[in-house]
MIVO-140482 format. One record per residue (C-alpha): residue number from 1; residue in three letters; x, y, z. Coordinates in steps of 0.001 Angstrom, whole numbers, plus 500000, padded with zeros to 6 digits. Example, Ala and Ser with C-alpha at 12.3 -4.5 7.8 and 13.67 -1.06 7.14 Angstrom:
<recs>
[1,"Ala",[512300,495500,507800]]
[2,"Ser",[513670,498940,507140]]
</recs>
This chain:
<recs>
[1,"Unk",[249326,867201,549403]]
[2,"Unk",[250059,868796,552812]]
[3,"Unk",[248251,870427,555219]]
[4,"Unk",[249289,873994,556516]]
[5,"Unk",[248705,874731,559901]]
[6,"Unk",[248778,878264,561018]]
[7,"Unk",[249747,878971,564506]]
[8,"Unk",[248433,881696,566029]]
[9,"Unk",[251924,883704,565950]]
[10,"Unk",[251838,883207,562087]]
[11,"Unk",[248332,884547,561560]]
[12,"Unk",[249346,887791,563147]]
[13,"Unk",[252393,888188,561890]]
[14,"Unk",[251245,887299,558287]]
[15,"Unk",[247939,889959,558860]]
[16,"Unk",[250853,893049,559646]]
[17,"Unk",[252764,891678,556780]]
[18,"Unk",[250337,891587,554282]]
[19,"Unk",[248649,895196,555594]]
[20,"Unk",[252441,896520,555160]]
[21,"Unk",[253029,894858,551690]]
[22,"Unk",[249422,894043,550309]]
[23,"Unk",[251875,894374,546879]]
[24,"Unk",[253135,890860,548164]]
[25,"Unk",[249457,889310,548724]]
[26,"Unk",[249233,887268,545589]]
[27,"Unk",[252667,886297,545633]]
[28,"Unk",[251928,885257,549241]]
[29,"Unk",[248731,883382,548339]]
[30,"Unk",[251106,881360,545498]]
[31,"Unk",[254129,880472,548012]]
[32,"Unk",[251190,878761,550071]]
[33,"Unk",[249650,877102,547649]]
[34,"Unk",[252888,875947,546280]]
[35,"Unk",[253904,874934,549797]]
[36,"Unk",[250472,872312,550152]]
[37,"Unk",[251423,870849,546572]]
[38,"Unk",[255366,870194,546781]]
[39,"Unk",[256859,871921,549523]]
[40,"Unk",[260428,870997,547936]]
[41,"Unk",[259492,873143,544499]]
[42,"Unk",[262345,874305,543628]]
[43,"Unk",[261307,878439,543192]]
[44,"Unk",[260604,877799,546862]]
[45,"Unk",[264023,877421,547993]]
[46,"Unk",[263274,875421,551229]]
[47,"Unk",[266366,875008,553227]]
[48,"Unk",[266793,874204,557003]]
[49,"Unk",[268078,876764,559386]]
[50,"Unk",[270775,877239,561579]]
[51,"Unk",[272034,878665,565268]]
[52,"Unk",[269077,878862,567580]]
[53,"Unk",[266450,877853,564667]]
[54,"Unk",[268064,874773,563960]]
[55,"Unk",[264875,872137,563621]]
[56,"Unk",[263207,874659,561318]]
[57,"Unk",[263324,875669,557776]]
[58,"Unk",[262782,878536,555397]]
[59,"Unk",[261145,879213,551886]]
[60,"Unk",[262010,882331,550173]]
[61,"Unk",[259016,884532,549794]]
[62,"Unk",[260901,887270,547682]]
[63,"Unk",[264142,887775,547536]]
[64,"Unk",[264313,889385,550822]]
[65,"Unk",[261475,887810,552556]]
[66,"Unk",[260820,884527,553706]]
[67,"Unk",[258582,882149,555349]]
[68,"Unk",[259646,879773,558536]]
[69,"Unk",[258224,876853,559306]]
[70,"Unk",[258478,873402,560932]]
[71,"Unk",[258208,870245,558433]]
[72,"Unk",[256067,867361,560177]]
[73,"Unk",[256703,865093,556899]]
[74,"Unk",[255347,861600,558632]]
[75,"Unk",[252068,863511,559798]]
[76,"Unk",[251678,865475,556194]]
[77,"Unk",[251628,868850,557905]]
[78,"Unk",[254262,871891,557493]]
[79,"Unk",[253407,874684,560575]]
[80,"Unk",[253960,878392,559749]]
[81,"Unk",[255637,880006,562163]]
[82,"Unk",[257001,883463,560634]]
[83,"Unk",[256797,885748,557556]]
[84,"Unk",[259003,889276,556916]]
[85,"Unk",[261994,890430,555942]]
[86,"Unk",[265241,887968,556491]]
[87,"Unk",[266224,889869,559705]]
[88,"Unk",[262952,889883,560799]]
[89,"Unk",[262242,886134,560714]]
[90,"Unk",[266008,884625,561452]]
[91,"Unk",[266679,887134,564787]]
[92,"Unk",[266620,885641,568319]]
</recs>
């Protein structure tokens, strides 16, 4: 099991996210949990990233949304960093 730390960034990002599409709460609430149990589920679809966020990764949320994060695998902890739209969580 991991533990899922939330920065600061994440928590307001993820309050405007969820306020703009509370249709996406539960399915929100399940990519979490699913993150803390097996963070390499496959309906997750964790991959790493590229270009300027190179030494983080993505899950896919929806098909169009996702979630980055950093992986801290020898500690047991996975840090939210980002939740929207694919433009809105891989710009610069």
């Amino acid at each position: 099991m991991y533990r899922l730390v939330w920065t600061n960034t994440f928590s307001r990002t993820a309050r405007k996210f969820l306020k703009k599409n509370p249709d996406l709460r539960s399915e929100f609430e399940r990519t979490l949990k699913q993150l803390e149990e097996n963070p390499a589920h496959p309906k997750l679809r964790l991959h790493p990233l590229k270009g300027h966020l190179a030494d983080k990764h993505a899950v896919s949320l929806t098909y169009s949304h996702r979630i980055v994060l950093v992986l801290v695998l020898d500690e047991g902890e996975i840090v939210l960093l980002d939740v929207g739209t694919h433009d809105q969580t891989y710009r610069s």
